[in-house]
DOLOMI-600687 format. One record per residue (C-alpha): residue in one letter; x negated, y, z. Coordinates in steps of 0.001 Angstrom, whole numbers, plus 500000, padded with zeros to 6 digits. Each point is the difference from the previous one (the first is absolute). Layout:
r aa A, c1 X, c2 Y, c3 Z .
...
This chain:
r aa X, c1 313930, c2 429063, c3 523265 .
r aa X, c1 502751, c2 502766, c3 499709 .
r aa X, c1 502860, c2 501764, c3 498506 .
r aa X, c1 498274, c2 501965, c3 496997 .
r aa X, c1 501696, c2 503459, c3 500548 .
r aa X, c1 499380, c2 502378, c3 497088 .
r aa X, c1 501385, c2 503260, c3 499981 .
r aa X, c1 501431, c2 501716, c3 496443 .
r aa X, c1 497692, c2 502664, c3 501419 .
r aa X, c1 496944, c2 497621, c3 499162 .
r aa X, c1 501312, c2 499353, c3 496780 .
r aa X, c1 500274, c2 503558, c3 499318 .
r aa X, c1 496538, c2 500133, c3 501161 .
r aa X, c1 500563, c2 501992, c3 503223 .
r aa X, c1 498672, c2 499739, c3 503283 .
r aa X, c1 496832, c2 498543, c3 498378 .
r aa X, c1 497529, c2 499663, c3 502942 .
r aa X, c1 496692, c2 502629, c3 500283 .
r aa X, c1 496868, c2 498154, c3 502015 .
r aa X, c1 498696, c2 500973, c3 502933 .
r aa X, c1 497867, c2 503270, c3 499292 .
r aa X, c1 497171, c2 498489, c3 502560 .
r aa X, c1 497550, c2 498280, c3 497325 .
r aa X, c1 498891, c2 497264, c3 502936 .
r aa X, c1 503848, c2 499489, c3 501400 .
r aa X, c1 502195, c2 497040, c3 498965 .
r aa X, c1 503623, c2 498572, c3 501012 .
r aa X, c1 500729, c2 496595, c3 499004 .
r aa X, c1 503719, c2 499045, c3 499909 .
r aa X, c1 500256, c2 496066, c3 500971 .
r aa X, c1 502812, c2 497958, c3 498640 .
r aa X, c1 501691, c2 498687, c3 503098 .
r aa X, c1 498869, c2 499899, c3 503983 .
r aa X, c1 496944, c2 499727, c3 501448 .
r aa X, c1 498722, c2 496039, c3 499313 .
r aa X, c1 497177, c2 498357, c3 499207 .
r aa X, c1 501282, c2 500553, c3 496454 .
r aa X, c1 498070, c2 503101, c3 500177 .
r aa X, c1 497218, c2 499087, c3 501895 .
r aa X, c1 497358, c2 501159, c3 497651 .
r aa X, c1 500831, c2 503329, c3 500583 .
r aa X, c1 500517, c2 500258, c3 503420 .
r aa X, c1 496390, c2 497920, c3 500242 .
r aa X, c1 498186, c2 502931, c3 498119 .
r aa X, c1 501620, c2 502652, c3 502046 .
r aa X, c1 499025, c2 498444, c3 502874 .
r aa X, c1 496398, c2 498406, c3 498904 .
r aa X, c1 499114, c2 503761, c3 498853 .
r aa X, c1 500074, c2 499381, c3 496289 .
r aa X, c1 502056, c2 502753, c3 498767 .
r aa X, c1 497541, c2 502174, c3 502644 .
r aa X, c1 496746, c2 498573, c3 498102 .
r aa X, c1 501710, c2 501408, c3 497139 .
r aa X, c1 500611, c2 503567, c3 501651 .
r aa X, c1 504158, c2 499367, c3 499576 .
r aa X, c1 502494, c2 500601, c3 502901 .
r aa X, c1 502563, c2 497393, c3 499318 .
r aa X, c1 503140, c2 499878, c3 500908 .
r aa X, c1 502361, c2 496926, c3 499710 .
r aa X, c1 503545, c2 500053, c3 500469 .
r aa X, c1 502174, c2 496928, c3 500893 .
r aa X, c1 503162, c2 499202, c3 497792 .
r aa X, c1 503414, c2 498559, c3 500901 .
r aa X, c1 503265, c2 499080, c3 498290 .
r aa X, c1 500839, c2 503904, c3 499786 .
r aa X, c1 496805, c2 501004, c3 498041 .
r aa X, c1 499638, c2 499588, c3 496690 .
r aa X, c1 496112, c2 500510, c3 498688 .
r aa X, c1 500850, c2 501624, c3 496653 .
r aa X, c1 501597, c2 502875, c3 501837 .
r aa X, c1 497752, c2 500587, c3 502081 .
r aa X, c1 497818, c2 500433, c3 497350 .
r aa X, c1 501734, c2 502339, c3 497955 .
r aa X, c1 501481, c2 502032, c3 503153 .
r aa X, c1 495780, c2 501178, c3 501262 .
r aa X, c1 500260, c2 497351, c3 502826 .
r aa X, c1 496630, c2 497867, c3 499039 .
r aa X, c1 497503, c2 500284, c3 497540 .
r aa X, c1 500328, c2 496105, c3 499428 .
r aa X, c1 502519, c2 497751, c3 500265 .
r aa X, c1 500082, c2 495386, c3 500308 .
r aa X, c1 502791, c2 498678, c3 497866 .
r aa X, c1 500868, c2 497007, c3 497789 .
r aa X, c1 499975, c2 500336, c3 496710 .
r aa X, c1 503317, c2 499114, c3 499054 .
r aa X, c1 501013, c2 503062, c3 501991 .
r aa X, c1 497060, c2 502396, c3 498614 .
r aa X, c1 501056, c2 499123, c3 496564 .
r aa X, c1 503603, c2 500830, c3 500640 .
r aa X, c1 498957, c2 503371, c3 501637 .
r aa X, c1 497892, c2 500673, c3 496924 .
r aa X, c1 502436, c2 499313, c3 497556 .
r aa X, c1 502458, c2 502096, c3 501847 .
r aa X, c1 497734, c2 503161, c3 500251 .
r aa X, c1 497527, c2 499608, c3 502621 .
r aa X, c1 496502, c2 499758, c3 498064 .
r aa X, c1 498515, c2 497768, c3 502794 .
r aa X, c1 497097, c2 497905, c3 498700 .
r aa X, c1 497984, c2 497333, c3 501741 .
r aa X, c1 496583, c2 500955, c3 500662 .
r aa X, c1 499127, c2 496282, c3 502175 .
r aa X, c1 500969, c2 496538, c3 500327 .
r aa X, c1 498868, c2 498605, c3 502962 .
r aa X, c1 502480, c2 497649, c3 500458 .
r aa X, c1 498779, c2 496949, c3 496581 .
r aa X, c1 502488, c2 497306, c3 501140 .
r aa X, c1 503906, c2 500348, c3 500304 .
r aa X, c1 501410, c2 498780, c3 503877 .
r aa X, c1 503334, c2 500001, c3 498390 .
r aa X, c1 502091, c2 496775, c3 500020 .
r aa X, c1 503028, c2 497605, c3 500853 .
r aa X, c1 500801, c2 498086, c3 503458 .
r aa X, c1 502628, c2 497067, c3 499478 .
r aa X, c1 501342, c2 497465, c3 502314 .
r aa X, c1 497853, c2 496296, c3 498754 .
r aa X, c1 503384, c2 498493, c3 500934 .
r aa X, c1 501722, c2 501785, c3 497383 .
r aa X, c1 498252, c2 498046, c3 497611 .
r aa X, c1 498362, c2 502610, c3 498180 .
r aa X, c1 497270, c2 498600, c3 498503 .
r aa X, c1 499132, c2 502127, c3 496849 .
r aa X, c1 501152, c2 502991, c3 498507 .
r aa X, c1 503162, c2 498477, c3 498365 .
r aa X, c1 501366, c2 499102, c3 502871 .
r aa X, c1 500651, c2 503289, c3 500909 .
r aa X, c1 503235, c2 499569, c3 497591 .
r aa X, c1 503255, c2 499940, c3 502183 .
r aa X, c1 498136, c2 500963, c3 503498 .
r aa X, c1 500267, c2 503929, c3 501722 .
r aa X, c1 497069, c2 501841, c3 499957 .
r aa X, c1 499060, c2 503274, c3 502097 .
r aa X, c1 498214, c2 502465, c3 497814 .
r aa X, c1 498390, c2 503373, c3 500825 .
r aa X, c1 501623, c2 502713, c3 498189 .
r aa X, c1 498918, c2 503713, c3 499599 .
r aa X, c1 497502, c2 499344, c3 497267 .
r aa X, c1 498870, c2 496824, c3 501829 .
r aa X, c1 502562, c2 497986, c3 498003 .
r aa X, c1 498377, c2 500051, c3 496194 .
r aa X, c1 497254, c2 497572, c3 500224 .
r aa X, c1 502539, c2 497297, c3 501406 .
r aa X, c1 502863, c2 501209, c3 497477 .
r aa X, c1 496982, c2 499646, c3 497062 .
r aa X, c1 499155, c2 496405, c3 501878 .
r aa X, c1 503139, c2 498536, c3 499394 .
r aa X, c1 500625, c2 501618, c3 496916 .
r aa X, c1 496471, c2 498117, c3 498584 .
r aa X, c1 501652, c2 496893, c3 501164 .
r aa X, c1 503108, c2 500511, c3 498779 .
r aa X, c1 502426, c2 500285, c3 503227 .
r aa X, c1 502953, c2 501928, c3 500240 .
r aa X, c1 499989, c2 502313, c3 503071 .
r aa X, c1 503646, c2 500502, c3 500078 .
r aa X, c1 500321, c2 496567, c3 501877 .
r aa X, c1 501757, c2 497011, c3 499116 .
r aa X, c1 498810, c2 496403, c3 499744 .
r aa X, c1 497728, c2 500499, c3 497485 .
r aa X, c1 498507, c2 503624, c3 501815 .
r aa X, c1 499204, c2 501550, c3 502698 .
r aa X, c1 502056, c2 501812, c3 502443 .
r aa X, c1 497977, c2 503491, c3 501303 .
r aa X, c1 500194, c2 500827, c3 503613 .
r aa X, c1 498970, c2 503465, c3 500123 .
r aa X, c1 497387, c2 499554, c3 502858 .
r aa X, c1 499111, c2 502606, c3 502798 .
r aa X, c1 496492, c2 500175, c3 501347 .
r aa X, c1 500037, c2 497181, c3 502260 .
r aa X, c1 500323, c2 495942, c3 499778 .
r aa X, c1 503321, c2 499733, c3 501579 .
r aa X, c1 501889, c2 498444, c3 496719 .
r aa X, c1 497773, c2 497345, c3 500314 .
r aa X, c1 500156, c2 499276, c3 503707 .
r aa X, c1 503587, c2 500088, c3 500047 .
r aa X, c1 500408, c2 497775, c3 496751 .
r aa X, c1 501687, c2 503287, c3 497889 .
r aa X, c1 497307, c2 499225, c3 497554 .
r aa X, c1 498610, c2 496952, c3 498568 .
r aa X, c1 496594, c2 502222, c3 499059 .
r aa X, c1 498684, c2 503306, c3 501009 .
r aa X, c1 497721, c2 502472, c3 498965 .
r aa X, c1 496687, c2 499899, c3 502380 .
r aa X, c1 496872, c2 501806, c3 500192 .
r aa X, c1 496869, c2 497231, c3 500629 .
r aa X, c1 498572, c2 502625, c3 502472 .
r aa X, c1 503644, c2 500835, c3 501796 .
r aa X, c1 502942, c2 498070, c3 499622 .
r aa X, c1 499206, c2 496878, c3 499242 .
r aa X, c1 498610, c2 500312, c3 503511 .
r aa X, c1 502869, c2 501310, c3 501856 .
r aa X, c1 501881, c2 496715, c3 498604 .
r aa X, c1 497318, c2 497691, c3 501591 .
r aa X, c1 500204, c2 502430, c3 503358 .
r aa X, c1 503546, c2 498988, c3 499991 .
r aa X, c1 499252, c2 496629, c3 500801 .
r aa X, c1 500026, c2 498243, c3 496585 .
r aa X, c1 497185, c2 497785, c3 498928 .
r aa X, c1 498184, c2 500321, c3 496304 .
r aa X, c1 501521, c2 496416, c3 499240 .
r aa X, c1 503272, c2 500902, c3 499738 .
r aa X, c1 499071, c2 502956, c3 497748 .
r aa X, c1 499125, c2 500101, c3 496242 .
r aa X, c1 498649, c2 503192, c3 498776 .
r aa X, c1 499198, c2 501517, c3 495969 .
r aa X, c1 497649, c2 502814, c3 500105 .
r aa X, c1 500670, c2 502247, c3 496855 .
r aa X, c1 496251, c2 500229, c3 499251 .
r aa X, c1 499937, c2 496036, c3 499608 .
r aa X, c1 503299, c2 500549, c3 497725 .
r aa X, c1 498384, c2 502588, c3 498009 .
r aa X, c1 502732, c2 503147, c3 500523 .
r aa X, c1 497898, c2 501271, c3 502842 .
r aa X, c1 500001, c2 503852, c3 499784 .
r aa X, c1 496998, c2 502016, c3 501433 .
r aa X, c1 500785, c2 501472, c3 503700 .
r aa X, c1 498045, c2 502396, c3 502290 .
r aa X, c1 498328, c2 502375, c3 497627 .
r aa X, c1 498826, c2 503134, c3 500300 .
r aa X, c1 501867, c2 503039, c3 498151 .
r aa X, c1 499348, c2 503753, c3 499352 .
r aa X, c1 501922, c2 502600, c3 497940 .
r aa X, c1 498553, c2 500255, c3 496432 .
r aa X, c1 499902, c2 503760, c3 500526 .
r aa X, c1 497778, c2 499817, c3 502843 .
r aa X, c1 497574, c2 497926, c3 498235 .
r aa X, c1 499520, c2 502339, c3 497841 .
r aa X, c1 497808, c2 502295, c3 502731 .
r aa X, c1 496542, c2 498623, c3 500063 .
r aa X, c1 499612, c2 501224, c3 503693 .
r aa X, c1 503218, c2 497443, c3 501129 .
r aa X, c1 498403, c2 497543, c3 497182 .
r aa X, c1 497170, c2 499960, c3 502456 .
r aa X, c1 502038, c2 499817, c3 502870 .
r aa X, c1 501147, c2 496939, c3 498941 .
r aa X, c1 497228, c2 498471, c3 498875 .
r aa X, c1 498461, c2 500106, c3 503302 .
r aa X, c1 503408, c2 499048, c3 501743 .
r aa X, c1 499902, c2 496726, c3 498053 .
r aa X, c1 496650, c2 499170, c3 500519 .
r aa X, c1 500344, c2 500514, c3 503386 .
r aa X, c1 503457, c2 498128, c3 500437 .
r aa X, c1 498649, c2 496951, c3 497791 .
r aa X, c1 497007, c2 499444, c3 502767 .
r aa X, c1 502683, c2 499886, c3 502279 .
r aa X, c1 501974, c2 497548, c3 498215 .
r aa X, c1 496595, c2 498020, c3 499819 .
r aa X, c1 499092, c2 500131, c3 504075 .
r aa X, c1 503690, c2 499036, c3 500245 .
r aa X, c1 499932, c2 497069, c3 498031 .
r aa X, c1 496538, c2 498956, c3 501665 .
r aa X, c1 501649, c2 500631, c3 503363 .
r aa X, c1 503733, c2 499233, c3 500252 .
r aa X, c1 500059, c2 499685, c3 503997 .
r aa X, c1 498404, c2 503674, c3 500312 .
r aa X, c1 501937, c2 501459, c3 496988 .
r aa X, c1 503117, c2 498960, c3 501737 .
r aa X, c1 499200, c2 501450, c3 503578 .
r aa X, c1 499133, c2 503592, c3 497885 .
r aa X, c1 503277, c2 499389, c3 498661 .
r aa X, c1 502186, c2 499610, c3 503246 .
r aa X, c1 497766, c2 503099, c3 501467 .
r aa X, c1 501564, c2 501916, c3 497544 .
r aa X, c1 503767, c2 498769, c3 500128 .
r aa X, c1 501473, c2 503004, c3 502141 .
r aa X, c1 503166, c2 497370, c3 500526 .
r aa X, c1 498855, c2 497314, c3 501248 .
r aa X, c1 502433, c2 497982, c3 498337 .
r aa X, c1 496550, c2 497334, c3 498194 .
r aa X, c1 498363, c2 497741, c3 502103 .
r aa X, c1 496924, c2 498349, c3 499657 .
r aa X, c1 500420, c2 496323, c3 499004 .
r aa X, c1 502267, c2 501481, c3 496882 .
r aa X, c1 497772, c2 502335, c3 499378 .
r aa X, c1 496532, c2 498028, c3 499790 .
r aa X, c1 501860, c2 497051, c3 498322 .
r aa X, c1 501745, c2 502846, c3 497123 .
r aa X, c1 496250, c2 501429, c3 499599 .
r aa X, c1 498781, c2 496279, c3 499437 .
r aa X, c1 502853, c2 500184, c3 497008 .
r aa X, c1 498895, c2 503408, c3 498628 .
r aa X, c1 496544, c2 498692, c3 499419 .
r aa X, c1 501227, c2 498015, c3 497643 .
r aa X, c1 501529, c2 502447, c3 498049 .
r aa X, c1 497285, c2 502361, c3 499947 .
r aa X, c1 497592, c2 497172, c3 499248 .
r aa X, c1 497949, c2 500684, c3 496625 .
r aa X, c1 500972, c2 503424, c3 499638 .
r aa X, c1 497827, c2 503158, c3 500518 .
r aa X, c1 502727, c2 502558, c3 499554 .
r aa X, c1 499854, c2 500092, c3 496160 .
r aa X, c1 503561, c2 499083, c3 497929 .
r aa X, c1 499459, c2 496735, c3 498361 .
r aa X, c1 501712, c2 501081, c3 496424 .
r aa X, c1 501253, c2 496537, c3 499264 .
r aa X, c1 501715, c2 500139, c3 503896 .
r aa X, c1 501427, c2 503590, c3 498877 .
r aa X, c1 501555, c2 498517, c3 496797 .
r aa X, c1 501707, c2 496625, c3 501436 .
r aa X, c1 500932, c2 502960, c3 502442 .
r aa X, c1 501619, c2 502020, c3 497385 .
r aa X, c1 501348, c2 496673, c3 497967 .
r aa X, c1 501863, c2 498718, c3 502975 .
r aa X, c1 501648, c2 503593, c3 500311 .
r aa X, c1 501050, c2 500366, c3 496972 .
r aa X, c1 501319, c2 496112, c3 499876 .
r aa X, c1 502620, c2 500357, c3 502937 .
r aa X, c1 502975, c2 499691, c3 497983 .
r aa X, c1 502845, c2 502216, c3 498653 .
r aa X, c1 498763, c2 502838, c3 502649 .
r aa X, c1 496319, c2 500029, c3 500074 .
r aa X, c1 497659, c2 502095, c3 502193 .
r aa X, c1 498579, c2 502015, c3 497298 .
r aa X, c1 501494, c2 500106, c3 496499 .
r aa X, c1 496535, c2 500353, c3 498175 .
r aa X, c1 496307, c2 499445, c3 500729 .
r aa X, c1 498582, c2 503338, c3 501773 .
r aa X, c1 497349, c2 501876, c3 499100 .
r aa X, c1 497165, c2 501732, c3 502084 .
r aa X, c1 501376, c2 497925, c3 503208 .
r aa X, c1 496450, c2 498835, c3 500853 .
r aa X, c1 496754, c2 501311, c3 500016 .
r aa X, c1 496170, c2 498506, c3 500645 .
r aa X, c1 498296, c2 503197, c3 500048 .
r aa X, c1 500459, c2 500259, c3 504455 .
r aa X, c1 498749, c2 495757, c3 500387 .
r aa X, c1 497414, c2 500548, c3 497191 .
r aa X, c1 498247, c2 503004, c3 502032 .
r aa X, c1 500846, c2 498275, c3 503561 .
r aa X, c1 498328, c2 497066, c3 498933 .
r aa X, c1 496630, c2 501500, c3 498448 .
């Protein structure tokens, strides 16, 4: 969840990144800090997985300052995690990243209101302030209320957007009837902050049908092309999928891997074993494959947000099965 930076230079297709020349060595390129989030990863490094299949992986955290898509395209990892709102947008501007995984089946995407509000369904949303995610974040709930027909240029009869950091503070300090929560993050910071589920009424996006897929796996097109990183990959998911599965099987011990590997120390362990117990969820049902029906409601929503979509057309060549189908022979 950050600022999509794309350079004219990736537009003009420079600074396109080359793999790692070592046929066995792979950098993955996380999406934000080291979290449960993640675990799957982190599981497999540490469980020996990526070892069994004779790769040295290396995983690098991200932050507000790093963007995935160039550190892609600069050489800095071979692989990167990213929504796909925001590998769309780097597509479409240039950057021929294509998704090669989806581990992540179910969206953790939603809204936190105040019950006392009196929010109650969708269309009460009209004449209340909700905070919003912005830096490609924004479209699915722009598309949202655009399905249902509210203005988001507030008003009585719309909705007033709070441009909304990465935190729950708006809510906590009543700047913001709603907010925009994770189900694995946020929404548990607000109940660490003293307030009780009753007072709260949440809409997950899935349940409201603009969910957008999150947490996939990308590569550059370019790359792909090279049947030695092809197998590179292949093996890398494979790998990283059994450590999604111990994960999921073992939330508790997924979540210690995960603080042994947090070189802040900033996670502790009740958030972390109750945000793998969330990510479980979402990675329930899926065996790293892109569900095509997921991809286009993915794609739909995009191209639904209003006067100033994500993507102006439907992409081409932004997915492929070829790395799940041979992980999962």
């Amino acid at each position: 969840m950050k600022k999509l930076m794309i350079s004219a230079a990736f537009a003009a297709g420079l600074g396109t990144a080359a793999y790692a020349d070592d046929a066995n060595s792979v950098t993955l390129q996380l999406q934000w800090v080291t979290q449960a989030q993640f675990a799957g990863y982190y599981v497999a490094l540490d469980k020996g997985f990526y070892e069994e299949e004779g790769l040295d992986v290396t995983i690098l955290p991200g932050g507000p300052d790093i963007a995935p898509p160039q550190v892609l395209a600069g050489g800095g990892a071979d692989v990167m995690l990213n929504w796909m709102p925001s590998a769309l947008a780097a597509r479409e501007k240039g950057l021929p990243v294509v998704n090669i995984a989806q581990p992540f089946k179910t969206s953790g995407l939603m809204l936190t209101c105040w019950k006392d509000t009196g929010i109650t369904s969708v269309e009460d949303f009209k004449g209340k302030t909700i905070g919003v995610w912005f830096f490609g974040n924004e479209y699915p709930f722009l598309s949202w209320m655009s399905q249902a027909g509210i203005s988001t240029d507030g008003g009585e009869d719309g909705v007033t957007v709070l441009k909304q950091g990465f935190n729950v503070d708006p809510l906590l300090q009543r700047q913001a009837d709603c907010i925009s929560t994770m189900t694995y993050n946020e929404y548990g910071q607000v109940l660490d902050a003293g307030v009780s589920p009753d007072e709260l009424v949440t809409f997950k996006y899935e349940d409201q049908g603009v969910a957008t897929l999150e947490d996939g796996i990308y590569a550059l097109e370019e790359n792909l092309s090279d049947p030695v990183f092809q197998d590179k990959m292949v093996r890398f998911v494979r790998a990283s999928m059994k450590g999604w599965e111990y994960a999921g099987a073992n939330p508790e011990e997924a979540a210690g891997i995960v603080l042994d590997n947090d070189e802040t120390g900033a996670q502790t362990e009740s958030h972390q074993v109750r945000m793998m117990g969330e990510i479980a969820k979402l990675i329930e049902g899926s065996d790293g494959s892109l569900d095509v029906a997921d991809y286009e409601r993915t794609v739909a929503t995009l191209l639904a947000g209003g006067s100033d979509p994500v993507i102006s057309k439907a992409p081409e060549g932004a997915w492929t099965s070829a790395i799940t189908d041979a992980a999962l022979k």
